[in-house]
Every structure is written in structure tokens, then in C-alpha cells.
Biopython code that builds the backbone (N, CA, C, O; Angstrom):
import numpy as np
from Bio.PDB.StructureBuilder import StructureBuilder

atoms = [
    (1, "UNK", "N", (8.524, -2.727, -19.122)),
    (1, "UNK", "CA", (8.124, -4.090, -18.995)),
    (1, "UNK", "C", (8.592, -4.594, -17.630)),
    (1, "UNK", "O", (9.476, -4.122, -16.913)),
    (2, "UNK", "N", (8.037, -5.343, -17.486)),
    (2, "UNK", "CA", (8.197, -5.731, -15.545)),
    (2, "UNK", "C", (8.279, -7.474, -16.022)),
    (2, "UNK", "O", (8.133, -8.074, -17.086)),
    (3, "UNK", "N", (8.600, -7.882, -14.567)),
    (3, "UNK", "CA", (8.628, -9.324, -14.621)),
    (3, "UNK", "C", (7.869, -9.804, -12.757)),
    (3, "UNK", "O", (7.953, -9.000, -11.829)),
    (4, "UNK", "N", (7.206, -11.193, -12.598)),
    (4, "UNK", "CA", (6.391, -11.304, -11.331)),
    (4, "UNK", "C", (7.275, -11.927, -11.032)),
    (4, "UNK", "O", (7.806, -12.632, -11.891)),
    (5, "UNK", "N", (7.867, -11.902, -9.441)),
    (5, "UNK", "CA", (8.529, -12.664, -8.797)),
    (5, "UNK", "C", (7.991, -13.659, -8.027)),
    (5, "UNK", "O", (8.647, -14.437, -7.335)),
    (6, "UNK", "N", (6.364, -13.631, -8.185)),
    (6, "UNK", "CA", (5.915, -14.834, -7.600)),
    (6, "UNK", "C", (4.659, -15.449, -7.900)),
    (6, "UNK", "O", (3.789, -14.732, -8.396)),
    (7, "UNK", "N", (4.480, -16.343, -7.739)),
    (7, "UNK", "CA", (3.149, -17.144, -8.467)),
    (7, "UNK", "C", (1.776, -16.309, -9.058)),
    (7, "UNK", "O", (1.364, -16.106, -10.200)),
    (8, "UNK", "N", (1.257, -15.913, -7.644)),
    (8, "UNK", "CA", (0.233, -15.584, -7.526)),
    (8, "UNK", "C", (-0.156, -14.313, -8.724)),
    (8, "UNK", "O", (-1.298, -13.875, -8.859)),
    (9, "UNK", "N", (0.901, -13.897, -9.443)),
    (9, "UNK", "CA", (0.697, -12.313, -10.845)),
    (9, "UNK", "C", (0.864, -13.187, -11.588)),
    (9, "UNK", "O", (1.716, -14.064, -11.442)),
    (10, "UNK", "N", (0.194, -13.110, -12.374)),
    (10, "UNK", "CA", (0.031, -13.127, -14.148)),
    (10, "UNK", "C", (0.404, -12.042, -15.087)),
    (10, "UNK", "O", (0.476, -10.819, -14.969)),
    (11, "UNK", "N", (0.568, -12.686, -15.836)),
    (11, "UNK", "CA", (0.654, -11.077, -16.906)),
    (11, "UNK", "C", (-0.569, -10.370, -16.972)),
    (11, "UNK", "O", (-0.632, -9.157, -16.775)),
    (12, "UNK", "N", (-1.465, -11.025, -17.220)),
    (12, "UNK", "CA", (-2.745, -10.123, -17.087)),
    (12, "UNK", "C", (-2.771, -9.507, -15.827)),
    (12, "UNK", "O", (-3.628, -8.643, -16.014)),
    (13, "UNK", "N", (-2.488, -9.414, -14.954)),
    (13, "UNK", "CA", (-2.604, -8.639, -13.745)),
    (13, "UNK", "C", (-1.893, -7.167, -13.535)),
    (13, "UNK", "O", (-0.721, -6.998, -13.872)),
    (14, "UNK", "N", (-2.738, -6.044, -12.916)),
    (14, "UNK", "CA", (-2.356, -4.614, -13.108)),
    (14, "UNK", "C", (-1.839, -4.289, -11.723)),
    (14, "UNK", "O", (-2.612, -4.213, -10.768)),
    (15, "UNK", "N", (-0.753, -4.129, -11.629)),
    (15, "UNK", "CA", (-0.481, -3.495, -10.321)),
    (15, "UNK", "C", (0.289, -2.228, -10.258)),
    (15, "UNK", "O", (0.834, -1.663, -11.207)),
    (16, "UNK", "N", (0.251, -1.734, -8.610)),
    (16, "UNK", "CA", (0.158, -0.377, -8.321)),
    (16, "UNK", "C", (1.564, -0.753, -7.671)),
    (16, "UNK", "O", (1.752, -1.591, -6.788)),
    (17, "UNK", "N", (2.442, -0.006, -8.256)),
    (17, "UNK", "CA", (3.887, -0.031, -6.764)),
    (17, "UNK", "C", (3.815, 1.006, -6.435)),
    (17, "UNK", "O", (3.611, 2.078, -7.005)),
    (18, "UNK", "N", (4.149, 0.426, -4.563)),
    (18, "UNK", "CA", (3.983, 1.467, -3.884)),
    (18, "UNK", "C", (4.923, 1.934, -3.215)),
    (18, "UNK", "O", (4.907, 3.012, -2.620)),
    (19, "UNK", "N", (6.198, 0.817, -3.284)),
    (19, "UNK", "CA", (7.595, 1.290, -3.457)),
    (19, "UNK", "C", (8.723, 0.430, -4.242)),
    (19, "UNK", "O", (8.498, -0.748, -4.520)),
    (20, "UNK", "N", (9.839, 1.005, -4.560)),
    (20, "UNK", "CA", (11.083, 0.189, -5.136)),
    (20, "UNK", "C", (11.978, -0.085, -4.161)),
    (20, "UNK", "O", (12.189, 0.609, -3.167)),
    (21, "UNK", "N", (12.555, -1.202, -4.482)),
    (21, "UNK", "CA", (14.165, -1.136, -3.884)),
    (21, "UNK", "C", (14.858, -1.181, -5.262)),
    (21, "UNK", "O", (14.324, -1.572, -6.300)),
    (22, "UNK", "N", (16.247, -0.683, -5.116)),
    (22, "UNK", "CA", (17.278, -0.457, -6.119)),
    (22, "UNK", "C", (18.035, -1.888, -5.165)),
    (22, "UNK", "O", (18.416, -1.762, -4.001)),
    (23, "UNK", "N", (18.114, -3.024, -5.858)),
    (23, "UNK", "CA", (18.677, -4.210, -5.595)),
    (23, "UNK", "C", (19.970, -3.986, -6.125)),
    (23, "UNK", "O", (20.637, -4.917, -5.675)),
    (24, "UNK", "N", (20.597, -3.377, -6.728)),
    (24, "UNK", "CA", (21.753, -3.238, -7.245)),
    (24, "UNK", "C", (22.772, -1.975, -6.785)),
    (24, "UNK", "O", (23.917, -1.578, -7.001)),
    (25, "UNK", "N", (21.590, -1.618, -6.014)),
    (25, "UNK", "CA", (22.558, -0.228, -5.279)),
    (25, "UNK", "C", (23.180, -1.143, -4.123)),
    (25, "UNK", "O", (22.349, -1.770, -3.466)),
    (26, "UNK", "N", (24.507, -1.305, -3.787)),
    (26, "UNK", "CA", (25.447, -1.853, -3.033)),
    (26, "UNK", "C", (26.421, -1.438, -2.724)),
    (26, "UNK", "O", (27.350, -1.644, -3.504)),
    (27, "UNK", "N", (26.698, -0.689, -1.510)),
    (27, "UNK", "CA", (27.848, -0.079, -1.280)),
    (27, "UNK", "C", (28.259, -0.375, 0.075)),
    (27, "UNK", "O", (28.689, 0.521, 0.802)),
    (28, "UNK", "N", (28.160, -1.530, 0.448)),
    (28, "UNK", "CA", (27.749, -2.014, 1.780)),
    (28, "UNK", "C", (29.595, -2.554, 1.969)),
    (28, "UNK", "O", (30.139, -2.211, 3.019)),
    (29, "UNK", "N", (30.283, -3.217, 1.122)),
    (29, "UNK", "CA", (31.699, -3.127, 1.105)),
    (29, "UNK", "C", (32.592, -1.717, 2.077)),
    (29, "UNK", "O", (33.296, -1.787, 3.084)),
    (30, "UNK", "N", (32.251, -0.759, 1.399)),
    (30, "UNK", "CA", (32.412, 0.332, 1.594)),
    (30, "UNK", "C", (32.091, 1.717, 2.910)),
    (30, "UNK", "O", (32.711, 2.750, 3.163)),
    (31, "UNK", "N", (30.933, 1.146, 3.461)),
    (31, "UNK", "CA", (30.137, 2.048, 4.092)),
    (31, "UNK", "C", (29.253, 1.232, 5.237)),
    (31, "UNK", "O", (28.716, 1.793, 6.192)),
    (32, "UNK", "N", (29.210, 0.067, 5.017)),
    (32, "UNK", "CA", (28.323, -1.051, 5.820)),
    (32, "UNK", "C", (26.972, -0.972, 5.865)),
    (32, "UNK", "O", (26.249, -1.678, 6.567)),
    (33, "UNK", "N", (26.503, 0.189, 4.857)),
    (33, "UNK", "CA", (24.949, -0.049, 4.730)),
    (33, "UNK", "C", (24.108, -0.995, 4.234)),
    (33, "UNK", "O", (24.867, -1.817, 3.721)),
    (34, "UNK", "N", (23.156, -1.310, 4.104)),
    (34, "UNK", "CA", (22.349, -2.012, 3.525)),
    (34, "UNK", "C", (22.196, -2.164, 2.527)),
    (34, "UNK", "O", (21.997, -1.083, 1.972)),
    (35, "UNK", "N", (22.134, -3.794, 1.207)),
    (35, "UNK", "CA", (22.211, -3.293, -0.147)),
    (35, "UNK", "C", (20.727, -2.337, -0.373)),
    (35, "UNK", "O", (19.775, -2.407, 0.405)),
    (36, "UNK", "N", (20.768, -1.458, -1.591)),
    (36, "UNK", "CA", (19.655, -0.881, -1.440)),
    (36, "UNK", "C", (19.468, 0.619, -0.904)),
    (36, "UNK", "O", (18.713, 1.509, -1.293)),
    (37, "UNK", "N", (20.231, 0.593, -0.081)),
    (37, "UNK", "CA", (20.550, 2.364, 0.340)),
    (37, "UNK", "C", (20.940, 3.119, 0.427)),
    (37, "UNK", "O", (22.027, 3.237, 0.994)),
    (38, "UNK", "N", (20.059, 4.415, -0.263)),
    (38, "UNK", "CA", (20.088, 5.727, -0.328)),
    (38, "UNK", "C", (20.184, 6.496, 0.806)),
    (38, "UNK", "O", (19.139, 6.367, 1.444)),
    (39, "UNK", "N", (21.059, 7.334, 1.423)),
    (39, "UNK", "CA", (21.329, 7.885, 2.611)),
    (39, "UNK", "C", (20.220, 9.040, 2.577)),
    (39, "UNK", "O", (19.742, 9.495, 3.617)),
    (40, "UNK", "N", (19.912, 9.402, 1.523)),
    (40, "UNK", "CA", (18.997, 10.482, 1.709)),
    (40, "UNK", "C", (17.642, 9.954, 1.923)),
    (40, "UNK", "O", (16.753, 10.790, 2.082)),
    (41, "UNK", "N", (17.364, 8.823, 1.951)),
    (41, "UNK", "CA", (15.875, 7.872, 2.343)),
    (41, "UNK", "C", (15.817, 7.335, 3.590)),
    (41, "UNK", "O", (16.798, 6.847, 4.151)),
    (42, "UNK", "N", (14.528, 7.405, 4.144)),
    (42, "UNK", "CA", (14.727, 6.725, 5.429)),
    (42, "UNK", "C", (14.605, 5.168, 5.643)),
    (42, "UNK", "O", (14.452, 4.668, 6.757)),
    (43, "UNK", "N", (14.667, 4.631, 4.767)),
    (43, "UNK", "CA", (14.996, 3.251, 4.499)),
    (43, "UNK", "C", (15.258, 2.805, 3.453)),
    (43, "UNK", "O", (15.353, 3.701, 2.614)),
    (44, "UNK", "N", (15.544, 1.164, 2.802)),
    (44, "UNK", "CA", (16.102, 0.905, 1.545)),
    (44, "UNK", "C", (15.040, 0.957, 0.435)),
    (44, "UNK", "O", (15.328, 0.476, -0.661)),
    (45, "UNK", "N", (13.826, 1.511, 0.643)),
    (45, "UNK", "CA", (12.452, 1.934, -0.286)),
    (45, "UNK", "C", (12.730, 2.956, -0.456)),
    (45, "UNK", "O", (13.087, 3.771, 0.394)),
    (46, "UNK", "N", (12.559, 3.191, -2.192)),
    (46, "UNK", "CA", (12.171, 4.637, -2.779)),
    (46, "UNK", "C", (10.807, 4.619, -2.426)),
    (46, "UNK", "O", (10.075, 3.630, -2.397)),
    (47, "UNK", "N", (10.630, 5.343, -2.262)),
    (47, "UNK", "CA", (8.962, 6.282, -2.110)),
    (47, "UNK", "C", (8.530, 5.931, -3.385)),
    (47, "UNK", "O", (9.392, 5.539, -4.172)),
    (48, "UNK", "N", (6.940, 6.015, -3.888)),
    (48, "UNK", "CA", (6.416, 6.580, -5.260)),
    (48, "UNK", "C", (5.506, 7.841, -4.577)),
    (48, "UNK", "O", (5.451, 8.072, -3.369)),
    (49, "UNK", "N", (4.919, 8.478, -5.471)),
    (49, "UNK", "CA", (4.674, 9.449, -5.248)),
    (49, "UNK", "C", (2.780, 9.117, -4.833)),
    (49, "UNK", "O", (1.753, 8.969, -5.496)),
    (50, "UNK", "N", (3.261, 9.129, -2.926)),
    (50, "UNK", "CA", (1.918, 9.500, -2.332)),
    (50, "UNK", "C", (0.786, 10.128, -2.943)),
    (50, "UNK", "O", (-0.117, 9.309, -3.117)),
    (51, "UNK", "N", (0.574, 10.994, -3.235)),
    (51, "UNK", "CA", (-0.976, 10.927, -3.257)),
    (51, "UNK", "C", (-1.269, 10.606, -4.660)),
    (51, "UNK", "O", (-2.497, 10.613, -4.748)),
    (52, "UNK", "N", (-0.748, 10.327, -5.804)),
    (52, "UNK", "CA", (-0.705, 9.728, -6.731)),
    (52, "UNK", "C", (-0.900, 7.851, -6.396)),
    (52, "UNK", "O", (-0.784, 7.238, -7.457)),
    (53, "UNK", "N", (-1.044, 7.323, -5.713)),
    (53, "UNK", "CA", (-0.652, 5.771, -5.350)),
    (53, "UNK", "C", (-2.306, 5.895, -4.870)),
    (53, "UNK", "O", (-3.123, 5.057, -5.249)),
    (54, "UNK", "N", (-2.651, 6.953, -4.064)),
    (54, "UNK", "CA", (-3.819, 7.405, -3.075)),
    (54, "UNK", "C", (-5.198, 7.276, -3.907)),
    (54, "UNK", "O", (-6.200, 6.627, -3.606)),
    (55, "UNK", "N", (-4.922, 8.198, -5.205)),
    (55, "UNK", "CA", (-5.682, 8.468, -6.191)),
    (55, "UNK", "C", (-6.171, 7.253, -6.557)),
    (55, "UNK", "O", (-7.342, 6.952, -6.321)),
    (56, "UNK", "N", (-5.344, 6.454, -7.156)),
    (56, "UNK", "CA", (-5.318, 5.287, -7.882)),
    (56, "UNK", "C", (-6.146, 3.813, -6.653)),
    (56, "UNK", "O", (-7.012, 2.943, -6.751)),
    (57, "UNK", "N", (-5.202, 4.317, -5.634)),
    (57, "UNK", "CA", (-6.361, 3.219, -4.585)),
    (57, "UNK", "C", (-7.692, 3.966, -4.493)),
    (57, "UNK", "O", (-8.540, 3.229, -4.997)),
    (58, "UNK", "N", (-8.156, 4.917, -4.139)),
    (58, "UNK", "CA", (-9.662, 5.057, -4.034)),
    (58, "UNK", "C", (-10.285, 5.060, -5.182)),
    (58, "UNK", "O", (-11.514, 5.024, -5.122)),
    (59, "UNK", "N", (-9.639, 5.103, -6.523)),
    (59, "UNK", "CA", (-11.185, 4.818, -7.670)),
    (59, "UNK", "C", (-10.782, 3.525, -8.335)),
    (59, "UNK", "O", (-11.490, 3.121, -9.257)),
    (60, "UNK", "N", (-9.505, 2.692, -7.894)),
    (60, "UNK", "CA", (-9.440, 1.129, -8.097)),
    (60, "UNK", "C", (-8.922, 0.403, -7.270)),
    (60, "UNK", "O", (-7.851, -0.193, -7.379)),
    (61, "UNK", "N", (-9.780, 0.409, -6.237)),
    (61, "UNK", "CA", (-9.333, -0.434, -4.715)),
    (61, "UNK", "C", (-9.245, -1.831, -5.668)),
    (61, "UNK", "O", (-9.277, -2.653, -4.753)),
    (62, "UNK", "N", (-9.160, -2.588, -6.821)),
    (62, "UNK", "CA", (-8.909, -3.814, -7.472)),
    (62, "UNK", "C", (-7.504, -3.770, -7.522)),
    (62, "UNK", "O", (-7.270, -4.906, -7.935)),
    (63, "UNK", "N", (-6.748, -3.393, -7.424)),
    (63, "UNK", "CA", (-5.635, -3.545, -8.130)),
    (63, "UNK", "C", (-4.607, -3.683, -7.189)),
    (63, "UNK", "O", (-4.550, -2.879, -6.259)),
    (64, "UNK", "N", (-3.836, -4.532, -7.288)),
    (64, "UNK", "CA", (-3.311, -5.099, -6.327)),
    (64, "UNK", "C", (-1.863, -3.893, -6.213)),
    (64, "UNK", "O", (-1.277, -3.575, -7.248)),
    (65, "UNK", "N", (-1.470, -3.376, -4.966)),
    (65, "UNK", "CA", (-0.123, -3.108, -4.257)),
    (65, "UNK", "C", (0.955, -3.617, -4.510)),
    (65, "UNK", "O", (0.972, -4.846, -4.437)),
    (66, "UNK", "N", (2.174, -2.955, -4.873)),
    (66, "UNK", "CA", (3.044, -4.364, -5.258)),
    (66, "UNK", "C", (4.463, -3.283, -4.845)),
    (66, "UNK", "O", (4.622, -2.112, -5.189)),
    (67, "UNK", "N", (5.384, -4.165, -3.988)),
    (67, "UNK", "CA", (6.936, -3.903, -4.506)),
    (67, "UNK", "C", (7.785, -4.136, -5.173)),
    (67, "UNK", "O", (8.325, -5.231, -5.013)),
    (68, "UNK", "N", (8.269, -3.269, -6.170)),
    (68, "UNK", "CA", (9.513, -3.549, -7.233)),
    (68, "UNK", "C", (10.490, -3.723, -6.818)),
    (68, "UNK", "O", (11.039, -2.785, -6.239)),
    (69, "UNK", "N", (11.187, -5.070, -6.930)),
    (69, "UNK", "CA", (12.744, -4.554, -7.254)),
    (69, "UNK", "C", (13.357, -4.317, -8.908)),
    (69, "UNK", "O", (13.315, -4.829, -10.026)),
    (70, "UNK", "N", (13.795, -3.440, -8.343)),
    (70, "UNK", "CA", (14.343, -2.649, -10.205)),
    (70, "UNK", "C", (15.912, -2.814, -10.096)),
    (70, "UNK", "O", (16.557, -2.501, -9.095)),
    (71, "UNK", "N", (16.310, -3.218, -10.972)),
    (71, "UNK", "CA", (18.238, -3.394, -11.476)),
    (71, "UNK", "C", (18.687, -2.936, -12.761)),
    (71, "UNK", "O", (18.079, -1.979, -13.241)),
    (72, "UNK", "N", (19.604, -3.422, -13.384)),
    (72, "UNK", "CA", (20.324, -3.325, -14.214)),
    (72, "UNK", "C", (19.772, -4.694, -15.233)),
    (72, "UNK", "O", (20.290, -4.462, -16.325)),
    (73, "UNK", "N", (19.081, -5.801, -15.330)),
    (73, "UNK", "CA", (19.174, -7.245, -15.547)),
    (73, "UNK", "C", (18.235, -7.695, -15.672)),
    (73, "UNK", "O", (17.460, -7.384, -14.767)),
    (74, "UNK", "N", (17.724, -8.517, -16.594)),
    (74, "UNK", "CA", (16.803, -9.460, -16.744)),
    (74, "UNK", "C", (16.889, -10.545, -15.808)),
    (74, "UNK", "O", (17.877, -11.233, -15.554)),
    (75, "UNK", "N", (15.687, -10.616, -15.307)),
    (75, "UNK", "CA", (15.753, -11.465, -13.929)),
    (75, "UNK", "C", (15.139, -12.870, -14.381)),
    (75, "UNK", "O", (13.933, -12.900, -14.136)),
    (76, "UNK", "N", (15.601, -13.998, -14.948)),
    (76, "UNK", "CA", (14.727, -14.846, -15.214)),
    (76, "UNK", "C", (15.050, -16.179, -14.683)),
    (76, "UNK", "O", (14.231, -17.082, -14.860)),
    (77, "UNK", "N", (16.297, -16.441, -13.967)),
    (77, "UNK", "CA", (16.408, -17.142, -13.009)),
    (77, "UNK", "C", (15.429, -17.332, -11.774)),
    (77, "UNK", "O", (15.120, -16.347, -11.102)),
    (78, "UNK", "N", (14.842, -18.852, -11.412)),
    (78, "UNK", "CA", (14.095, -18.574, -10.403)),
    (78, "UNK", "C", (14.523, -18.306, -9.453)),
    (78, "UNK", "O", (13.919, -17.490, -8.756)),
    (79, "UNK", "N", (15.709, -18.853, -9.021)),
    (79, "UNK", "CA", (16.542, -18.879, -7.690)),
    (79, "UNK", "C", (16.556, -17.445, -7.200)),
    (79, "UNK", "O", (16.033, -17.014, -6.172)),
    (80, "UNK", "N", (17.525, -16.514, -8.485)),
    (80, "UNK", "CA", (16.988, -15.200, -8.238)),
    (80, "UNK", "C", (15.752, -14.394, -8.234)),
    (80, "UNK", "O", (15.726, -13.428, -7.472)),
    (81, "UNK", "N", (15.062, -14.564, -8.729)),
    (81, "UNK", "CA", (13.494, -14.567, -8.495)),
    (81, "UNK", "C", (12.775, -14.356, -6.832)),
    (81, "UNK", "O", (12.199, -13.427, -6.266)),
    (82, "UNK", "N", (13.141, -15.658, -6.477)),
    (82, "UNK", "CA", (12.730, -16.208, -5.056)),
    (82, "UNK", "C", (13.460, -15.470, -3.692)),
    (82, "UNK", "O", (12.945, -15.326, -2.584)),
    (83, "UNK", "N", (14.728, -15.081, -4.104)),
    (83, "UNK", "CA", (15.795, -14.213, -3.519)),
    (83, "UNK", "C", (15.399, -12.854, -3.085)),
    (83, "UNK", "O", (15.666, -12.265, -2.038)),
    (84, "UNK", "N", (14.662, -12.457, -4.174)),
    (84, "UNK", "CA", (14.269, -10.575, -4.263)),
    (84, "UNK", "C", (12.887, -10.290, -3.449)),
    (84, "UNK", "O", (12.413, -9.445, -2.690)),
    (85, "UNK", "N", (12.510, -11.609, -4.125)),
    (85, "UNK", "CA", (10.990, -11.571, -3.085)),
    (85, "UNK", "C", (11.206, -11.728, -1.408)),
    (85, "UNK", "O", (10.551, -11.123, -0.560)),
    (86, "UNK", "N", (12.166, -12.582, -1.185)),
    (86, "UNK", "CA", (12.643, -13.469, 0.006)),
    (86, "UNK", "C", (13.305, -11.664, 0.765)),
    (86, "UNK", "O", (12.938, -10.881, 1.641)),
    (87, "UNK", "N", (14.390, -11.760, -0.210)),
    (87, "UNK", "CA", (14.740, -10.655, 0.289)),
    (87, "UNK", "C", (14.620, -9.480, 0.868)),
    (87, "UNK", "O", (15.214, -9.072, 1.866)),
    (88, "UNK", "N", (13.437, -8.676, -0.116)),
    (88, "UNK", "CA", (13.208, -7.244, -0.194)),
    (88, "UNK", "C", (11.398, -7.580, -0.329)),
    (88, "UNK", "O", (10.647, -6.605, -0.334)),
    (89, "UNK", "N", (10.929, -8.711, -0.413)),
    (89, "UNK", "CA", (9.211, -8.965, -0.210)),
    (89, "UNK", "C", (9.454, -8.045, -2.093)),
    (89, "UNK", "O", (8.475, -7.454, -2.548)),
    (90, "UNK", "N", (9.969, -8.057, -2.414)),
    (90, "UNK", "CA", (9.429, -8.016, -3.871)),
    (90, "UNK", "C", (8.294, -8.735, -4.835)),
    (90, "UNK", "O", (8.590, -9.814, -5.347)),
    (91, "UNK", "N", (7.118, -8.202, -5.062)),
    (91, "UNK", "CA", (6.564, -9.169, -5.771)),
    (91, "UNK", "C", (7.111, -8.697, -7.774)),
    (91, "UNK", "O", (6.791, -9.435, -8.706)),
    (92, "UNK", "N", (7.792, -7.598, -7.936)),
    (92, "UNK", "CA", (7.645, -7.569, -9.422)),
    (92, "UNK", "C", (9.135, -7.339, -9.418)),
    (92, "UNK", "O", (9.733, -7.352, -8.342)),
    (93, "UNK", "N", (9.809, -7.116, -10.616)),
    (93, "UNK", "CA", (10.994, -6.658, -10.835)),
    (93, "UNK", "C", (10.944, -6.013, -12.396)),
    (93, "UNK", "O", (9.982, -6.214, -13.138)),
    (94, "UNK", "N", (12.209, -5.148, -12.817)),
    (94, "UNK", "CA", (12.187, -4.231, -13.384)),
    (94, "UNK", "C", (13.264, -4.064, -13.799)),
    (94, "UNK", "O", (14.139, -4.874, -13.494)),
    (95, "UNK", "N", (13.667, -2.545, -14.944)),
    (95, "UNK", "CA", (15.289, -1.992, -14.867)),
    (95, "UNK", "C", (14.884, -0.831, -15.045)),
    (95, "UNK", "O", (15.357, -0.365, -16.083)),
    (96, "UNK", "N", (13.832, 0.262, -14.193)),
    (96, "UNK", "CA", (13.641, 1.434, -14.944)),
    (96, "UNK", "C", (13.032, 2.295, -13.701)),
    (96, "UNK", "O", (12.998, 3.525, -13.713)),
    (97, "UNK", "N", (12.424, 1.268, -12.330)),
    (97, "UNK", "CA", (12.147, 1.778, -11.611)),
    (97, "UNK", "C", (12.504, 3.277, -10.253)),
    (97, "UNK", "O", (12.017, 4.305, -9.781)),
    (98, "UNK", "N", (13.647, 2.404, -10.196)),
    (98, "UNK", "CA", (14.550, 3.033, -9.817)),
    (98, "UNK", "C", (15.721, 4.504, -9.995)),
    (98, "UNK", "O", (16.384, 5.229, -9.253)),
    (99, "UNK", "N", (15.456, 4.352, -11.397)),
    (99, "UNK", "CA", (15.985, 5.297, -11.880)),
    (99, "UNK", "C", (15.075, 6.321, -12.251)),
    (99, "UNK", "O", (15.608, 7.316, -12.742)),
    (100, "UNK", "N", (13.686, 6.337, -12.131)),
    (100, "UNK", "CA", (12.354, 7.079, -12.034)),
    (100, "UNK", "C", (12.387, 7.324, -10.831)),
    (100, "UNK", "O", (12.189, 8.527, -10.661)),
    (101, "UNK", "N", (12.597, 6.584, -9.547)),
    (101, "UNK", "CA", (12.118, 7.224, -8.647)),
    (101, "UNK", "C", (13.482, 8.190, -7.961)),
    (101, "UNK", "O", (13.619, 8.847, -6.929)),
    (102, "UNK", "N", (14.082, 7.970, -8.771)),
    (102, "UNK", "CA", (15.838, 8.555, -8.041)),
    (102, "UNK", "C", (15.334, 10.478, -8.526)),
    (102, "UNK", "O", (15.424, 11.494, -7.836)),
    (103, "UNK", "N", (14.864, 10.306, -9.844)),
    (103, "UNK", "CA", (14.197, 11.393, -10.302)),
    (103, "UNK", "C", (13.820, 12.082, -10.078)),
    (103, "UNK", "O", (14.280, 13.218, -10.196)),
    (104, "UNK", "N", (11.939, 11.531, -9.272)),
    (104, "UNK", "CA", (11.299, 12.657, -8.752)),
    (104, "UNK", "C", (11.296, 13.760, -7.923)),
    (104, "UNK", "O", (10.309, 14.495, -7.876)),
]
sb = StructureBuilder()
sb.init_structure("model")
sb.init_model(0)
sb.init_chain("A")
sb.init_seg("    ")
for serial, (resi, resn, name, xyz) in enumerate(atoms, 1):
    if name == "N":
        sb.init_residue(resn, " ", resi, " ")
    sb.init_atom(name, np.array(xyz, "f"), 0.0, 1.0, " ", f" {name:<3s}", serial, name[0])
structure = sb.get_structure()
């Protein structure tokens, strides 16, 4: 189950992510990186899996692109809401993403 971080999604609306951030990965205390990053990534985006994302855009160019942020938390604060989007251009959020794409 996902949640929209911003107006424009509905629940009825199907979207494609085409990457995550792990908003809860923070080790920036520690290391001074960025919240969000994986040293083995070349930035604070997990990947999804290219030509799978590819597939899905050429036989439903409808469906809108979207970035997750995925955590630990039900996000239902707007403030936080507005934050993730603000933040990381998140339009959806999650708790499962991340730990799928840590996976593949």
C-alpha cells in the first residue's frame, strides 16, 4: 500500500516508480553522507529495475512516473508529506520499497 505526497494522485491513479529513496537510511552523524545513502549507489536513488520500468513505458506510456520515498512509518502528517516531496521530489511514499530494491 503506498500513500501520494501530493495533490495531483488519487487513489485511483497507477503509477510506475522509477526510483526510491530510503528516507530513513541516515548515517550522516557518522560518515557525513547524505540522508538516503547507499555507498554502493551512485546517488541517494535505488534504481528499479531498467528494462522492466522500459517495458511498462512503451505498452502504457499513460501511467504516470513516480518517486518513492519508502521508511519504516506511516506518513500521514502533511508537514511530513510536503518535506519528502520538497525534499527528495517524492511524489508517493511507502515501507516496503526500499527493502525490495536493497534486494535485487
Amino acid at each position: 500500500m503506498v500513500g501520494a505526497l501530493t495533490e495531483e494522485l488519487k487513489v485511483t491513479n497507477i503509477c510506475l516508480v522509477e526510483k526510491v529513496i530510503h528516507y530513513d537510511m541516515d548515517t550522516s552523524a557518522a560518515d557525513h553522507c547524505e540522508v538516503g545513502r547507499y555507498l554502493e549507489y551512485q546517488d541517494i536513488y535505488l534504481p528499479t529495475t531498467k528494462k522492466y520500468v522500459q517495458l511498462v513505458k512503451n505498452h502504457y506510456p499513460f501511467i504516470r512516473p513516480v518517486i518513492c520515498a519508502s521508511g519504516d512509518k506511516f506518513i500521514a502528517d502533511e508537514t511530513k508529506k510536503r518535506a519528502l516531496n520538497h525534499d527528495f521530489k517524492a511524489d508517493i511514499c511507502d515501507m516496503e520499497g526500499a527493502a525490495i530494491g536493497l534486494d535485487l
